[in-house]
Gaussian input, Z-matrix of N, CA and C with variables (Angstrom, degrees):
# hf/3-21g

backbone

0 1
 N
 C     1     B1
 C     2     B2     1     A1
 N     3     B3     2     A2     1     D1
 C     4     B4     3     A3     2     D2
 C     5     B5     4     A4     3     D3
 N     6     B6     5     A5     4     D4
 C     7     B7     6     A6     5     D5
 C     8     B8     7     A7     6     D6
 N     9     B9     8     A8     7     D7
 C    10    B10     9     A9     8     D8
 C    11    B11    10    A10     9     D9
 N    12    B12    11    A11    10    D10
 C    13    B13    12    A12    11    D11
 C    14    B14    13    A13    12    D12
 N    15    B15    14    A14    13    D13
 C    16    B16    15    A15    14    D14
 C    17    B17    16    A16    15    D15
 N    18    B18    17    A17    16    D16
 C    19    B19    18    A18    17    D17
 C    20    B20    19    A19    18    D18
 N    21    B21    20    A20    19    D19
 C    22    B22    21    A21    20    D20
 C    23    B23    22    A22    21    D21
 N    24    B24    23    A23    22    D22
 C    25    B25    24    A24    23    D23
 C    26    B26    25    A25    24    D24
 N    27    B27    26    A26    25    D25
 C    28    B28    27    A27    26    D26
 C    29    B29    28    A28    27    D27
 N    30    B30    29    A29    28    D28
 C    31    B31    30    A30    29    D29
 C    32    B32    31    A31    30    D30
 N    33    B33    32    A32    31    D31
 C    34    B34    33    A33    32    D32
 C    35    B35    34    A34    33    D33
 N    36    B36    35    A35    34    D34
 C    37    B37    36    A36    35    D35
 C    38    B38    37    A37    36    D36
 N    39    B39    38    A38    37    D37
 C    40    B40    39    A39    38    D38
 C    41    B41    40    A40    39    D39
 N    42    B42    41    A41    40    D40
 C    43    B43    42    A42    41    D41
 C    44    B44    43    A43    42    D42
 N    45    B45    44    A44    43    D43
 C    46    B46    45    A45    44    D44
 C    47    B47    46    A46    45    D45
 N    48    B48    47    A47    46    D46
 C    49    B49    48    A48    47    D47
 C    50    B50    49    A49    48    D48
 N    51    B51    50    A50    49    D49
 C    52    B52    51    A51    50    D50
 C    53    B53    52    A52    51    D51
 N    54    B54    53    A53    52    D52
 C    55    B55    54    A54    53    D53
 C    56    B56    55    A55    54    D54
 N    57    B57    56    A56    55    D55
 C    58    B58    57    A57    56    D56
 C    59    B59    58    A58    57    D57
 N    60    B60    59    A59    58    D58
 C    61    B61    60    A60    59    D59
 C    62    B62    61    A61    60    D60
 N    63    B63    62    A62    61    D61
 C    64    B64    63    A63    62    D62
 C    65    B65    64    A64    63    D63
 N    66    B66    65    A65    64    D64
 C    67    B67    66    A66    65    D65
 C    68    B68    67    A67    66    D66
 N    69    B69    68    A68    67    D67
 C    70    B70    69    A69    68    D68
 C    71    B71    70    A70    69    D69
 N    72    B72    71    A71    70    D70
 C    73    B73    72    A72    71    D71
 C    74    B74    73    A73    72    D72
 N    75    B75    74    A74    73    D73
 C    76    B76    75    A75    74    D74
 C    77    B77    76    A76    75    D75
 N    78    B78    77    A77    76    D76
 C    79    B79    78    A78    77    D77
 C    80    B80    79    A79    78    D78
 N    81    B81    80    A80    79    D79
 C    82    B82    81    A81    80    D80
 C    83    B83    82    A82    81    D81
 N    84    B84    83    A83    82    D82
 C    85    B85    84    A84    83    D83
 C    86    B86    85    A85    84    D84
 N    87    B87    86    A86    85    D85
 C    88    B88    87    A87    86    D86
 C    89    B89    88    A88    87    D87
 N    90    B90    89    A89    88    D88
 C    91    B91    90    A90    89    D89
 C    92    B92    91    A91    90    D90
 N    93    B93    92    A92    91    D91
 C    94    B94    93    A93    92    D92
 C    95    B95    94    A94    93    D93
 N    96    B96    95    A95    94    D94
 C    97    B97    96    A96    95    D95
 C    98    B98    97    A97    96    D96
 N    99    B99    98    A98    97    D97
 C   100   B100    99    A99    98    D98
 C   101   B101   100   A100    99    D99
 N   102   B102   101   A101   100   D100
 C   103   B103   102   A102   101   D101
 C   104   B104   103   A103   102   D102
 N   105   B105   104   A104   103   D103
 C   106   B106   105   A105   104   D104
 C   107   B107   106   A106   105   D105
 N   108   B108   107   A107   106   D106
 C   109   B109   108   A108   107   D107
 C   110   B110   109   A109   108   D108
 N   111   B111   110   A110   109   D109
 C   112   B112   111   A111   110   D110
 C   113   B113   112   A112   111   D111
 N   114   B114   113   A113   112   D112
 C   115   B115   114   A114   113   D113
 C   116   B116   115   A115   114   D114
 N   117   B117   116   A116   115   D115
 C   118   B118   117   A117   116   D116
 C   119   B119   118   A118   117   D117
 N   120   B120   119   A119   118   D118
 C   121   B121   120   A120   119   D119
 C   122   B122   121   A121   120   D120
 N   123   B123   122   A122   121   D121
 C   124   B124   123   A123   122   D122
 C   125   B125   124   A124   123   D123
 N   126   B126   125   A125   124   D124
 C   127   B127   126   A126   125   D125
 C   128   B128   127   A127   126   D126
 N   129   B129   128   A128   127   D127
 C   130   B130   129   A129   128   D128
 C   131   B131   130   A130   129   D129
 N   132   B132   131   A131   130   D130
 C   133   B133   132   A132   131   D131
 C   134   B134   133   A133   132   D132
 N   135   B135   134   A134   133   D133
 C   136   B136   135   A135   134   D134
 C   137   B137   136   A136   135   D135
 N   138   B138   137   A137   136   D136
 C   139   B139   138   A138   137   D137
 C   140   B140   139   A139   138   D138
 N   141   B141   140   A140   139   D139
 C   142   B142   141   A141   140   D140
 C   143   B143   142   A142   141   D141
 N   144   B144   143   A143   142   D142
 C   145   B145   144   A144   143   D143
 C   146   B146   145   A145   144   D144
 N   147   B147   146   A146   145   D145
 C   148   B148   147   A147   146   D146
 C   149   B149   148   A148   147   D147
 N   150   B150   149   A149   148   D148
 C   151   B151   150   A150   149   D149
 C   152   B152   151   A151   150   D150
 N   153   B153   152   A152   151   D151
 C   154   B154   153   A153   152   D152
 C   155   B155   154   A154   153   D153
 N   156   B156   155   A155   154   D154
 C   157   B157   156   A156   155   D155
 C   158   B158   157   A157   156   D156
 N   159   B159   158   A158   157   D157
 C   160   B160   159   A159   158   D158
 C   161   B161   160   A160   159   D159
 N   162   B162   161   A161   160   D160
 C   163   B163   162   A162   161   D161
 C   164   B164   163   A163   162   D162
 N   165   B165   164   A164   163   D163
 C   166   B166   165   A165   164   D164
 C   167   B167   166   A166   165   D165
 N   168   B168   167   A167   166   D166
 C   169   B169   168   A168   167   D167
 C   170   B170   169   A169   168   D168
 N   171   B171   170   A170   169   D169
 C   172   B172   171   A171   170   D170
 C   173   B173   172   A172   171   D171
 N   174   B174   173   A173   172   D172
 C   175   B175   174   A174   173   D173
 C   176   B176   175   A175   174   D174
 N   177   B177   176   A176   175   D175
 C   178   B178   177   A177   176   D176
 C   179   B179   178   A178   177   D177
 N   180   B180   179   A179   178   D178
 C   181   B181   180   A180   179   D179
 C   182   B182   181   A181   180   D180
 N   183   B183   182   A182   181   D181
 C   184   B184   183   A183   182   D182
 C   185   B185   184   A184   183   D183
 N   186   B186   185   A185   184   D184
 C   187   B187   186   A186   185   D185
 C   188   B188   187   A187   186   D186
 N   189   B189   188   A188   187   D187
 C   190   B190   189   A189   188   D188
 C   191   B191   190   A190   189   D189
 N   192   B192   191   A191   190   D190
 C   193   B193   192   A192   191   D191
 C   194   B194   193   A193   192   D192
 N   195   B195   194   A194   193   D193
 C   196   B196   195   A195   194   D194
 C   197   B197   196   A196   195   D195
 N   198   B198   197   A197   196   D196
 C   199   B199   198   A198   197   D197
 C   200   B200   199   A199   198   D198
 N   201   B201   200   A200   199   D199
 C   202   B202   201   A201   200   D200
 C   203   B203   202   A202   201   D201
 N   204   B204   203   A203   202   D202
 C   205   B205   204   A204   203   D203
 C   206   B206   205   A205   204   D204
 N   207   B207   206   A206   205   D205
 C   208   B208   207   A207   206   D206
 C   209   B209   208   A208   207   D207
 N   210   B210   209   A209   208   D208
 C   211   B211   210   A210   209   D209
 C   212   B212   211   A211   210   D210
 N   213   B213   212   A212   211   D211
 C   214   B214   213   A213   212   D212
 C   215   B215   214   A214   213   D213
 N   216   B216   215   A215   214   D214
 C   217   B217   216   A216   215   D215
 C   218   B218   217   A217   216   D216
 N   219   B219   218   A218   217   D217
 C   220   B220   219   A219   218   D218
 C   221   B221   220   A220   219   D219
 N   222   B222   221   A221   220   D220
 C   223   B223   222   A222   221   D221
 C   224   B224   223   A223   222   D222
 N   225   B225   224   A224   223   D223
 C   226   B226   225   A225   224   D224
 C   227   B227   226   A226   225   D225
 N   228   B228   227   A227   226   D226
 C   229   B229   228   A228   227   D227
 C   230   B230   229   A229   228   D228
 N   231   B231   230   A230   229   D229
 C   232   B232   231   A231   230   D230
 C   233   B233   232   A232   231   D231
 N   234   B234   233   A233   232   D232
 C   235   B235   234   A234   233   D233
 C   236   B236   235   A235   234   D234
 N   237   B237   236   A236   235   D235
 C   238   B238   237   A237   236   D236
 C   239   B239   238   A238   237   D237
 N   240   B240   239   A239   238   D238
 C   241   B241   240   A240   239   D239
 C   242   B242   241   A241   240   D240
 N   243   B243   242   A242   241   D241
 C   244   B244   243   A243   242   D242
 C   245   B245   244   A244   243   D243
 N   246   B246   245   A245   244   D244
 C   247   B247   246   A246   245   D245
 C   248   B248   247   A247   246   D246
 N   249   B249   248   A248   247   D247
 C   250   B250   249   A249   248   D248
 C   251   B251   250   A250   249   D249
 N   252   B252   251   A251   250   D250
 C   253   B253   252   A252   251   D251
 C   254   B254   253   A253   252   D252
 N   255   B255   254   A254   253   D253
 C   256   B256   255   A255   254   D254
 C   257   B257   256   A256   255   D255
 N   258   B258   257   A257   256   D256
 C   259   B259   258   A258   257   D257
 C   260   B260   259   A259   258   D258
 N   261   B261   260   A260   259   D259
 C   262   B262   261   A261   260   D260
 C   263   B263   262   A262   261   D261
 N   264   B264   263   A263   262   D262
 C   265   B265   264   A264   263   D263
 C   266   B266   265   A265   264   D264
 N   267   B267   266   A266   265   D265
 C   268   B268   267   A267   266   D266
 C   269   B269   268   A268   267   D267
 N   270   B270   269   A269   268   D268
 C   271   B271   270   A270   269   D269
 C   272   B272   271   A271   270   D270
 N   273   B273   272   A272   271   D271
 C   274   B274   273   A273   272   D272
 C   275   B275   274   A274   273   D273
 N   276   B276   275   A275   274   D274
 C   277   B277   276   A276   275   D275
 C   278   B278   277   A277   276   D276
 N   279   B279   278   A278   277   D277
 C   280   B280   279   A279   278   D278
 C   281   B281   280   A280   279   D279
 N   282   B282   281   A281   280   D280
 C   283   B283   282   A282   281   D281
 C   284   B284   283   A283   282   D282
 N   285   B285   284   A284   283   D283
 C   286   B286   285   A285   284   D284
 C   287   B287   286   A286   285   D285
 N   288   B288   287   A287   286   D286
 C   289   B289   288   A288   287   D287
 C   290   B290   289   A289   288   D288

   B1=1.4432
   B2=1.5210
   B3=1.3010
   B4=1.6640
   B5=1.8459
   B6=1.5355
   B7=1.3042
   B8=1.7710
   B9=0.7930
   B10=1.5537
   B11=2.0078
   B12=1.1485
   B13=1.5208
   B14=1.8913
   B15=1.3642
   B16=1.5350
   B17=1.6848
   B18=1.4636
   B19=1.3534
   B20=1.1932
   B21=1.1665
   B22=1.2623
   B23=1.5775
   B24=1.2115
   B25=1.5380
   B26=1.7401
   B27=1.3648
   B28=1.5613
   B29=1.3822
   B30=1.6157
   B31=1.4617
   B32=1.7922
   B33=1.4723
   B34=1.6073
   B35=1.9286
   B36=1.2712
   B37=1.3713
   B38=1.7059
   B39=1.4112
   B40=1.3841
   B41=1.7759
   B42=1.2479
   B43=1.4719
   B44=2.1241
   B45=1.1853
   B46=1.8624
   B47=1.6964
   B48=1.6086
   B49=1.6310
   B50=1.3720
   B51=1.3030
   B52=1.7200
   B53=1.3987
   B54=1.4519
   B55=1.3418
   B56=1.5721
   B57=1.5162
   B58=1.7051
   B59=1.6339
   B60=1.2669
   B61=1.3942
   B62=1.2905
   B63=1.5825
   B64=0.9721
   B65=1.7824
   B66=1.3223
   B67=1.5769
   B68=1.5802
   B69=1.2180
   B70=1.5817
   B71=1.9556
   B72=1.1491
   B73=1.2204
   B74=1.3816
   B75=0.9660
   B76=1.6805
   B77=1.8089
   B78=1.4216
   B79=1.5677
   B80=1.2628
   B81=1.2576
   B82=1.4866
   B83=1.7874
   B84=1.4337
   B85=1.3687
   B86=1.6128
   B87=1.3488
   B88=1.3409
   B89=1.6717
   B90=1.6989
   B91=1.0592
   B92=1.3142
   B93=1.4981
   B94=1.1509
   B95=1.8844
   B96=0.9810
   B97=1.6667
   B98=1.5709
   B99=1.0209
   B100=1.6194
   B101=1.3506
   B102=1.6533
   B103=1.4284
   B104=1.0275
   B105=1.2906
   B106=1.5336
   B107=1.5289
   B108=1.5326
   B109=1.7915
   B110=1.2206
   B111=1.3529
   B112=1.5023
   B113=1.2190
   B114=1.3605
   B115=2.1057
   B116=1.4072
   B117=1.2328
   B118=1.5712
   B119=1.6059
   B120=0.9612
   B121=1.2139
   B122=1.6652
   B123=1.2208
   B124=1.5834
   B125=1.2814
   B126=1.5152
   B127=0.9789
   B128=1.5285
   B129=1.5894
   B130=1.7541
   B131=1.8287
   B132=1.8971
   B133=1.3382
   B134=2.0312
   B135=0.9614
   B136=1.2686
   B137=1.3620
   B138=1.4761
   B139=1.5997
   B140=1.5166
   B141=1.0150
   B142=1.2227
   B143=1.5865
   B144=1.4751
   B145=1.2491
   B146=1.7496
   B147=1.2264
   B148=1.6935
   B149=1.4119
   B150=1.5254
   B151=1.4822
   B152=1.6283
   B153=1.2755
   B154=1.3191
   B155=1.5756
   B156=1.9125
   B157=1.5899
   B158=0.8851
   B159=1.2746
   B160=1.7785
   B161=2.2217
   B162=1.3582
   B163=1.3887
   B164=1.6407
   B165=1.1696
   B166=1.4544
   B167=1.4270
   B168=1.2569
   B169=1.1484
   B170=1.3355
   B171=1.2433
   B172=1.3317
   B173=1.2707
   B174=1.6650
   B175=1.2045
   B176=1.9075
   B177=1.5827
   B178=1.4650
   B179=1.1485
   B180=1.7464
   B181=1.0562
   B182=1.5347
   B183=1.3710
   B184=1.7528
   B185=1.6221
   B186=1.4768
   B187=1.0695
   B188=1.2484
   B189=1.2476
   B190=1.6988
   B191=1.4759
   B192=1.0915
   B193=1.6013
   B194=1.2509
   B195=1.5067
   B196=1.2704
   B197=1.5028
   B198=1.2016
   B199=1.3063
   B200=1.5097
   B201=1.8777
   B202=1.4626
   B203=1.9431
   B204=1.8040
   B205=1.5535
   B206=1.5207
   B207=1.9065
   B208=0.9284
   B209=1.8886
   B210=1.3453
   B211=1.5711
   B212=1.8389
   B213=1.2524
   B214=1.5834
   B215=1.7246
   B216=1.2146
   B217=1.3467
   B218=1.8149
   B219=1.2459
   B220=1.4883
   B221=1.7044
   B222=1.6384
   B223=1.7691
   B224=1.1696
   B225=1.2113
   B226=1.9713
   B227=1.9158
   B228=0.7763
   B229=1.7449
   B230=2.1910
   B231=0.7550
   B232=1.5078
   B233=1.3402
   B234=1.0787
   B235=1.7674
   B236=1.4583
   B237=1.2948
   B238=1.2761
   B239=1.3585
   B240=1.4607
   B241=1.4999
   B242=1.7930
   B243=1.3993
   B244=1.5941
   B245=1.3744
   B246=1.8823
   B247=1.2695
   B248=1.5294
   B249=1.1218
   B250=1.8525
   B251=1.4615
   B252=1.4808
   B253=1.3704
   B254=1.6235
   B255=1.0173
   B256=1.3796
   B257=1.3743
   B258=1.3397
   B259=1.8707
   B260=1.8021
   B261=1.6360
   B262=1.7375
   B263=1.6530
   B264=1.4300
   B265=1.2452
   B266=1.6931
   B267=1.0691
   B268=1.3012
   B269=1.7567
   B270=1.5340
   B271=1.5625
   B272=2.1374
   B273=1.6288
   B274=1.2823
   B275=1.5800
   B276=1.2592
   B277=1.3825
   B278=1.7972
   B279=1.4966
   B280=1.2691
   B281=1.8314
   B282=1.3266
   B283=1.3676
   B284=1.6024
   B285=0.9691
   B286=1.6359
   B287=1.6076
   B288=1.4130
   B289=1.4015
   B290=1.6944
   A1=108.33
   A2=119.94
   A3=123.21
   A4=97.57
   A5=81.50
   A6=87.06
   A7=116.18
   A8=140.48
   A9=146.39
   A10=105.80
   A11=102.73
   A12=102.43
   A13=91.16
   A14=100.70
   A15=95.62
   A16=98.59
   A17=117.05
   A18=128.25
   A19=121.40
   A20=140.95
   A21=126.00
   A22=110.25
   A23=117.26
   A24=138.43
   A25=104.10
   A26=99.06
   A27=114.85
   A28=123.08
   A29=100.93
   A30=110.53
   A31=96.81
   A32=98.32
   A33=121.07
   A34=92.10
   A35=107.24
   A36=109.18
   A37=151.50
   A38=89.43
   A39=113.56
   A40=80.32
   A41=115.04
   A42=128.10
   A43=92.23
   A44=85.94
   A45=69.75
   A46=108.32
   A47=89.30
   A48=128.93
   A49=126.17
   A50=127.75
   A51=123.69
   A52=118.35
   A53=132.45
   A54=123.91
   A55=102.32
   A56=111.41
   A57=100.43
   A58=85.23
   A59=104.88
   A60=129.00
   A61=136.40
   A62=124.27
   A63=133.24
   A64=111.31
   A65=128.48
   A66=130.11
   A67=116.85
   A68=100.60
   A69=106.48
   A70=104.52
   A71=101.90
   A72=116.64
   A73=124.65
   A74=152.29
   A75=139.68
   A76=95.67
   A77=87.41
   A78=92.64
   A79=133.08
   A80=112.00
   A81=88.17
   A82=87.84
   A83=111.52
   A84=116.69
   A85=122.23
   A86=120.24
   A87=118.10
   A88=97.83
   A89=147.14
   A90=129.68
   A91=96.62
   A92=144.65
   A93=150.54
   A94=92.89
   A95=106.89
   A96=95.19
   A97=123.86
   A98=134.45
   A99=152.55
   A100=102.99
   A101=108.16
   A102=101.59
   A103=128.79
   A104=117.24
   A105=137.03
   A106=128.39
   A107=90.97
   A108=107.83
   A109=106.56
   A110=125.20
   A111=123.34
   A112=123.11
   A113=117.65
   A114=133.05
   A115=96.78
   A116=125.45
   A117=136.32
   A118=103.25
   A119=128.45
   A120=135.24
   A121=102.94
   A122=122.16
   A123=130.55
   A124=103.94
   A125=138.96
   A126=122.11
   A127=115.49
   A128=87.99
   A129=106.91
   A130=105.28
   A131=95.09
   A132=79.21
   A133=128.00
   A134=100.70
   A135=122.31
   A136=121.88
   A137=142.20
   A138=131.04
   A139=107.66
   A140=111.16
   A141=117.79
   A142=112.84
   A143=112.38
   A144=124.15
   A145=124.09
   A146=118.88
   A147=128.41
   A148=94.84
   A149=132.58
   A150=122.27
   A151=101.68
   A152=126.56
   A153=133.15
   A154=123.15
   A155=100.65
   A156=89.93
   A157=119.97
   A158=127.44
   A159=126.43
   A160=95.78
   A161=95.88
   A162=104.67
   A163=109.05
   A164=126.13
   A165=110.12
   A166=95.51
   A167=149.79
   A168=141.90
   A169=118.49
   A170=128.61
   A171=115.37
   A172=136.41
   A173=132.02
   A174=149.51
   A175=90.71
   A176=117.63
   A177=90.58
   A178=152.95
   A179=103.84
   A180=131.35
   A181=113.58
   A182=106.30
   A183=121.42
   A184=108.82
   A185=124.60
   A186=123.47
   A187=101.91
   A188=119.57
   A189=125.85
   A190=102.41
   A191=113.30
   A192=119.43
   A193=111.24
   A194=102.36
   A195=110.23
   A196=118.95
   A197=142.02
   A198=136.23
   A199=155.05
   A200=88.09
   A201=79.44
   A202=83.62
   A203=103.72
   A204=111.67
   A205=69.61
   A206=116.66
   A207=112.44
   A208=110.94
   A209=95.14
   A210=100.51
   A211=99.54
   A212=123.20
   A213=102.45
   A214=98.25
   A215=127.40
   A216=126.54
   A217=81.77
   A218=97.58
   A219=116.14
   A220=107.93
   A221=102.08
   A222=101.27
   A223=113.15
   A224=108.30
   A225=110.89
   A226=106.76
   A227=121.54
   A228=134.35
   A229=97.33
   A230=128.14
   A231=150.51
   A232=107.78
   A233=125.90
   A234=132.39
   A235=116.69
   A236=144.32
   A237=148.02
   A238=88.48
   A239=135.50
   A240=149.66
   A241=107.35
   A242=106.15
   A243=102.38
   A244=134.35
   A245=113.77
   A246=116.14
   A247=125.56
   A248=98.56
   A249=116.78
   A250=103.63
   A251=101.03
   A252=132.46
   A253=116.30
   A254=114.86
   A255=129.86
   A256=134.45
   A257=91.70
   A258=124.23
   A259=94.39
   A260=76.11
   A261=107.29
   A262=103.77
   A263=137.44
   A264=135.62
   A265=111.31
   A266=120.19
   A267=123.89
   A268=110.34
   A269=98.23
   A270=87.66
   A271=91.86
   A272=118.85
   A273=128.78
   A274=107.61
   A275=109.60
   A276=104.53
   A277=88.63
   A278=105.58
   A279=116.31
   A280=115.17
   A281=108.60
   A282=122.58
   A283=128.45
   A284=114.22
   A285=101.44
   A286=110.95
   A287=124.86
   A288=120.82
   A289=95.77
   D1=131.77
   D2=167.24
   D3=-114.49
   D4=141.09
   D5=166.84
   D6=-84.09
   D7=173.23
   D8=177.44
   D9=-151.23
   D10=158.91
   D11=-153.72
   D12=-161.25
   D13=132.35
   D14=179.15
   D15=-118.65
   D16=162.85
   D17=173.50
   D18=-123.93
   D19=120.38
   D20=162.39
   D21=-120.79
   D22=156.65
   D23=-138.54
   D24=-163.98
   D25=112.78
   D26=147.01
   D27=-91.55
   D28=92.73
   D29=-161.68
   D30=-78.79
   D31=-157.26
   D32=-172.29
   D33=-55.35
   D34=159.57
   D35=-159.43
   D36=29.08
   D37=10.93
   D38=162.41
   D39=76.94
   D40=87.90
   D41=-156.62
   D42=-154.67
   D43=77.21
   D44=-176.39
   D45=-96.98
   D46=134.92
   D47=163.52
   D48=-83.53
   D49=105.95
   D50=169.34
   D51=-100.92
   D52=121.50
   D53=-174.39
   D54=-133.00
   D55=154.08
   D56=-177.74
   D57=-116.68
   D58=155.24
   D59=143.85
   D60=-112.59
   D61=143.09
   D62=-140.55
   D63=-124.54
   D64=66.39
   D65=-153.28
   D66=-67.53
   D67=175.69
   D68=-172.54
   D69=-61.08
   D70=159.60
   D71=156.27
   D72=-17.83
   D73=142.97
   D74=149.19
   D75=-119.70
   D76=115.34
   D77=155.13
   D78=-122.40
   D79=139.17
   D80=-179.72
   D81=-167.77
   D82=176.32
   D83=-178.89
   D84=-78.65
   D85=70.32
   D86=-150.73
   D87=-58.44
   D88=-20.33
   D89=-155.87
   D90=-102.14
   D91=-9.43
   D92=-168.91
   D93=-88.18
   D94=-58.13
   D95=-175.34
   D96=-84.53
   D97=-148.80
   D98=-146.56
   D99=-135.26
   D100=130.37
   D101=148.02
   D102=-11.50
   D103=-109.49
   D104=154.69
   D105=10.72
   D106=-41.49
   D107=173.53
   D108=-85.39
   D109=-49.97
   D110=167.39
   D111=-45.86
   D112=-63.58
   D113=162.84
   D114=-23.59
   D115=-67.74
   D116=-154.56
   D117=-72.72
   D118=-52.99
   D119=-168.04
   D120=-72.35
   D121=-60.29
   D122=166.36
   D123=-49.80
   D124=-7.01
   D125=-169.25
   D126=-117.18
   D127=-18.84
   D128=-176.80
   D129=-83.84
   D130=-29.11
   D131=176.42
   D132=-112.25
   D133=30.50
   D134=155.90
   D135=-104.81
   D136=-34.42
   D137=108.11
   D138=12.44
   D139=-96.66
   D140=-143.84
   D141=-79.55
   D142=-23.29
   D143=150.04
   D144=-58.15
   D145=-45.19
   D146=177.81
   D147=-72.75
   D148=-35.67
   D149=-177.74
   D150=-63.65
   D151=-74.74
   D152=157.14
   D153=9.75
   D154=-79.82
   D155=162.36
   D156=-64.33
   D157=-29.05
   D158=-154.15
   D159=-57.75
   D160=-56.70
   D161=-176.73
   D162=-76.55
   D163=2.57
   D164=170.01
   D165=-100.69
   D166=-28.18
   D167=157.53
   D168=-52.23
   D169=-43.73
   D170=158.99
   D171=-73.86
   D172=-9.49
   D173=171.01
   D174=-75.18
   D175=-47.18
   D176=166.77
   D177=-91.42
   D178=32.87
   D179=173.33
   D180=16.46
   D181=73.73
   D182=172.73
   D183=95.82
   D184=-17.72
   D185=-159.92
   D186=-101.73
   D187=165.55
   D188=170.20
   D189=-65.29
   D190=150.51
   D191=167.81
   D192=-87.51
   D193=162.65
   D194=-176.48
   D195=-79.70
   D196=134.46
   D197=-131.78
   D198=27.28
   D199=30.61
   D200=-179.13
   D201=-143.52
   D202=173.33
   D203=-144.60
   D204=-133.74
   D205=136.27
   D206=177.40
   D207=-103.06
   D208=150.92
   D209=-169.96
   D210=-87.30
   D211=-36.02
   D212=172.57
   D213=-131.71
   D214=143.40
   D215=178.01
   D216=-144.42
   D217=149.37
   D218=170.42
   D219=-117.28
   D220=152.08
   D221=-175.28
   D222=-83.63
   D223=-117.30
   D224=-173.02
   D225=-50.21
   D226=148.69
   D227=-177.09
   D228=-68.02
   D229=-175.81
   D230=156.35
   D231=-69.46
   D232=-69.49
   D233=163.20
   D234=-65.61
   D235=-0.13
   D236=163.92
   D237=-82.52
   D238=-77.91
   D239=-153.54
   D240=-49.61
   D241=-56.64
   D242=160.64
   D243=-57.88
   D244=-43.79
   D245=165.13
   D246=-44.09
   D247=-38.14
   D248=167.88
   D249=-43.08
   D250=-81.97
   D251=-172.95
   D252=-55.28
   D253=-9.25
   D254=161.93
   D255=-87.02
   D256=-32.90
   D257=-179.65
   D258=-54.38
   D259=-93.52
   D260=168.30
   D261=-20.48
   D262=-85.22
   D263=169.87
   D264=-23.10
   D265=-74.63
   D266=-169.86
   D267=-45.50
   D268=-24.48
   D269=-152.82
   D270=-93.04
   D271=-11.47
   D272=167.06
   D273=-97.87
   D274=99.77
   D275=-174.66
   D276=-127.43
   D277=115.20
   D278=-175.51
   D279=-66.69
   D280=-52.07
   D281=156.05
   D282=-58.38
   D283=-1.12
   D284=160.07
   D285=-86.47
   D286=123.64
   D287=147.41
   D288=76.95

């Protein structure tokens, strides 16, 4: 069994990134133990796996991380698209002159 863990992130300009990760193996003797032991353990280590991305996504502060391929990224931000569109406006100003 691998655990897998998805992230999503409203990075720098409110620009959101979703990426999954995909963790090591878990082996172990699932018929020798307990529910309970299984729940806990699957649970401790997907924890600690979602902490993992959680902080490599923020160590790449807006950027893709290093080894991983993002499943939705969006282009220009909401506030990039107006700043544009504002530019452009300002620079056609029908009423001057």
């Amino acid at each position: 069994m691998k655990p897998v863990t998805a992230y999503y992130a409203m990075n720098k300009e409110q620009k959101p990134v979703a990426t999954l990760r995909f963790g090591g193996e878990l082996l172990l003797d699932w018929e020798a133990i307990g529910r309970k032991a299984i729940v806990a353990g699957l649970q401790a280590a997907m924890e600690k796996q979602l902490n993992e991305h959680r902080e490599s996504s923020i160590a790449a502060d807006g950027g893709i991380m290093e080894g991983y391929r993002p499943i939705l990224q969006s282009g220009a931000s909401t506030s990039g698209r107006y700043e544009s569109f504002r530019r452009r406006l300002a620079k056609w100003n029908p009423f001057s002159g």
